[in-house]
N, C-alpha and C positions, 0 to 999 in steps of 0.2 A: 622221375618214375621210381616207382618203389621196387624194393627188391623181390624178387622172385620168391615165393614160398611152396608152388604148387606149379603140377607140370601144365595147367591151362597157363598161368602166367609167364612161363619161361617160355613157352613156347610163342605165345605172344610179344615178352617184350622180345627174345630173338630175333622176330620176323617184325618186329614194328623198329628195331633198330639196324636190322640189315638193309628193308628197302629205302627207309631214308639213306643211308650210304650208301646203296648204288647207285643211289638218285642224282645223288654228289658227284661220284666216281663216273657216274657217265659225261658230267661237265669237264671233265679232263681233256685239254686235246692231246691227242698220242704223241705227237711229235714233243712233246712236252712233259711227257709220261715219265721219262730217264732223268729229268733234270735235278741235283742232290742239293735242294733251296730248302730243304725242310727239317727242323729238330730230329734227330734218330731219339731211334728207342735207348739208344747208349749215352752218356755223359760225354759230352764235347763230341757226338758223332753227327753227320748228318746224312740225311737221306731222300729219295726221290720218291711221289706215288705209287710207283713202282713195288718200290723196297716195300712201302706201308703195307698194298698188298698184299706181298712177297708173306709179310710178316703177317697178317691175317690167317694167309691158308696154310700157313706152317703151323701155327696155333689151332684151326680148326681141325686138319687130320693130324693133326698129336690129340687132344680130343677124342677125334675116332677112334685112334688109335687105342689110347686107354679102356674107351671104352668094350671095343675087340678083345683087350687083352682079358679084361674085366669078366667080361661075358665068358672066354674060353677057362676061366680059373687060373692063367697065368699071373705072376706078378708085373705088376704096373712101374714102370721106371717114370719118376714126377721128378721134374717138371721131363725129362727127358733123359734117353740114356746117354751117358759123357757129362751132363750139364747140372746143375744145381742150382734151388731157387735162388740164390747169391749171382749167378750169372747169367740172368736173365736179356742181359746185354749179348753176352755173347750168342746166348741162341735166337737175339733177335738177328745178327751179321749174317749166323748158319743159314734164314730163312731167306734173309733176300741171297745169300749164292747160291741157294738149292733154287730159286726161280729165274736167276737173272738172264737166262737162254730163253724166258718166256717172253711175247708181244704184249700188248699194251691190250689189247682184245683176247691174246691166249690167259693171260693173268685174270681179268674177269669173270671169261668162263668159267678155270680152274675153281677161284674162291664159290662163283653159285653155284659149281656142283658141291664142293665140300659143304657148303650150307646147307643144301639141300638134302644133303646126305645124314646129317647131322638134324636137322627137322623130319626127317622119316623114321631114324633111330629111336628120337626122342618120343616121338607119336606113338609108337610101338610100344614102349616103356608103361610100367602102372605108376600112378604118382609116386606109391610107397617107396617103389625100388629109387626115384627121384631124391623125396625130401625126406623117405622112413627113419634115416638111420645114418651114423656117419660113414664117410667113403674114405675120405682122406683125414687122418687128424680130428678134428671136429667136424669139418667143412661135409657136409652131404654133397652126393652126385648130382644133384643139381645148382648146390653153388658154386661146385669146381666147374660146372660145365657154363652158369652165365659167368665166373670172371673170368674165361678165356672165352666167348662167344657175344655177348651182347654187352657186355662193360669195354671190351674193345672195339667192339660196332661205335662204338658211342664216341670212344676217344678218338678212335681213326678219324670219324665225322667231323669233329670238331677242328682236328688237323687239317683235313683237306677245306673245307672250308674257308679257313683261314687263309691258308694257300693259294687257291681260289681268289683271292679277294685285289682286289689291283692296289699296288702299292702306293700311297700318295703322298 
């Protein structure tokens, strides 16, 4: 898929790479959900479906977030306040403990409302304020927002999938 240049495209691939991942994520059995058989976001870490979520909707409301902050005139703390894009490890650890008290069905909710939340935002928006102009650095608001939103739709998928797959 090509990259996003305009807010009909982002908004499409978002929602054409979230619902293939939930599609996936729904094949998960829960009792299964917890289990840490899978590469982590960190160098020599690993982690469970769980976490991957975990790690999604920490991504999508920081997202929100920015974008709240964005909208009110405050200044935006990127990737996060405490964290730095150098430690992107560790704020992937912060997001599966900010979730880990969730269920295997509380965690899916969570992510499609932040999705969803994030698709009405977006909707709202005129393309300009998307691709007009830089947000971050050179990067526009809408390419900070697909590589935390549907470039990780994409990677997750590929993870669970894999995962998914019986070992022979």
């Amino acid at each position: 898929m090509a990259v996003p240049a305009t807010k009909t495209e982002l908004l499409a691939a978002i929602t054409m790479t979230f619902e293939r991942l939930i599609a996936d994520l729904a094949k998960v059995q829960p009792n299964r959900a917890r289990e840490v058989t899978m590469k982590g976001h960190a160098e020599g870490t690993m982690m469970s479906p769980a976490d991957l979520v975990a790690y999604l909707i920490g991504w999508n409301e920081l997202v929100l977030k920015w974008l709240d902050r964005d909208d009110r005139g405050e200044p935006v703390d990127y990737p996060e306040a405490g964290f730095q894009w150098n430690q992107l490890g560790l704020l992937a650890q912060k997001f599966y403990e900010d979730y880990q008290d969730l269920d295997w069905q509380e965690l899916l909710t969570r992510l499609t409302a932040a999705n969803l939340r994030l698709v009405e935002t977006l909707s709202s928006r005129p393309n300009d304020e998307l691709y007009g102009n830089p947000w971050y650095g050179k990067w526009t608001k809408g390419r900070m927002i697909q590589f935390n939103t549907a470039s990780p739709y994409a990677n997750a998928r590929a993870r669970i999938r894999k995962w998914l797959k019986p070992v022979s």
